[in-house]
C-alpha positions, -999 to +999 in steps of 0.1 A: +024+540-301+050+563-307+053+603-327+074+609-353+086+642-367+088+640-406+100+670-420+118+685-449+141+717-450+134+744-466+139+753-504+133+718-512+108+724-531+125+748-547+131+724-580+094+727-584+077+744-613+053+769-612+026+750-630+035+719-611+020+734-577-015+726-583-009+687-587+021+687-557-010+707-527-034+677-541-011+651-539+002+662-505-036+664-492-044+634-501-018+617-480-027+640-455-062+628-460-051+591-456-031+592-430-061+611-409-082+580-419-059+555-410-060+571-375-020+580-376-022+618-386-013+643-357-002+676-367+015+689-394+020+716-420+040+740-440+063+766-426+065+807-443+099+811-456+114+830-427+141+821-398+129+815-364+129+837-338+151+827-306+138+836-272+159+835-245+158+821-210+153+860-197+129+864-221+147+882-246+145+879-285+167+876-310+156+875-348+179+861-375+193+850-392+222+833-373+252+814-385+244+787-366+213+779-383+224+757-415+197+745-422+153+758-416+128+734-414+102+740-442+073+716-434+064+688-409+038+661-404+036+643-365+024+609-375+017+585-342+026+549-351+037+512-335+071+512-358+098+530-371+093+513-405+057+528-402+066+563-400+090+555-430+068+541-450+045+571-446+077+594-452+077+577-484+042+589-492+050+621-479+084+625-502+063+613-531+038+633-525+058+669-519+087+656-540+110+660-522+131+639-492+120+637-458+142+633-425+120+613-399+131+614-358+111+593-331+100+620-305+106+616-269+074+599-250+063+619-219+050+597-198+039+621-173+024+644-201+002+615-215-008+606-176-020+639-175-040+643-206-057+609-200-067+624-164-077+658-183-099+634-204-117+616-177-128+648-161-146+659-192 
């Protein structure tokens, strides 16, 4: 199985109206709600309107905001999944759901990571 990041950037939900919020939090929980019971929901959630802060190698931070930064990300869902057309087809829901577009990206696997938590596990 393999994680995808779906996100979308911030502001767009901005074309949403006020009254409209209600039925967009419902809609998006209920595909949040589906996805947990079809065993592909890992993490997700909305972002506060607000640019990152950048920590340095040496520790030190910056806050921005910085040119560099076209575009902030202003929600995500980690769905875990056997295809690429999976975690598109839950985009879809998503998009629907938030009304707005979604950018999906496979994440790297880890193998040594998941070796580790399935160890972690077996000492429990």
């Amino acid at each position: 199985m393999t994680q995808y990041l779906i996100s979308f950037n911030e502001g767009a939900m901005d074309h949403i109206p006020d009254g409209d919020w209600g039925d967009v939090g419902k809609a998006a929980h209920e595909v949040t709600e589906e996805a947990v019971r079809a065993g592909v929901w890992v993490y997700g959630g909305g972002l506060e309107r607000q640019q990152a802060s950048i920590v340095g190698t040496d520790g030190t931070v910056t806050d921005g905001p910085y040119p560099e930064t076209k575009e902030v990300v202003g929600g995500f869902a980690v769905v875990e999944v056997a295809t690429r057309d999976e975690a598109l087809a839950w985009a879809a829901k998503i998009a629907a759901a938030c009304r707005c577009a979604q950018h999906v990206r496979e994440l790297m696997p880890d193998p040594e990571h998941d070796a580790f938590l399935r160890r972690l596990a077996e000492e429990k």
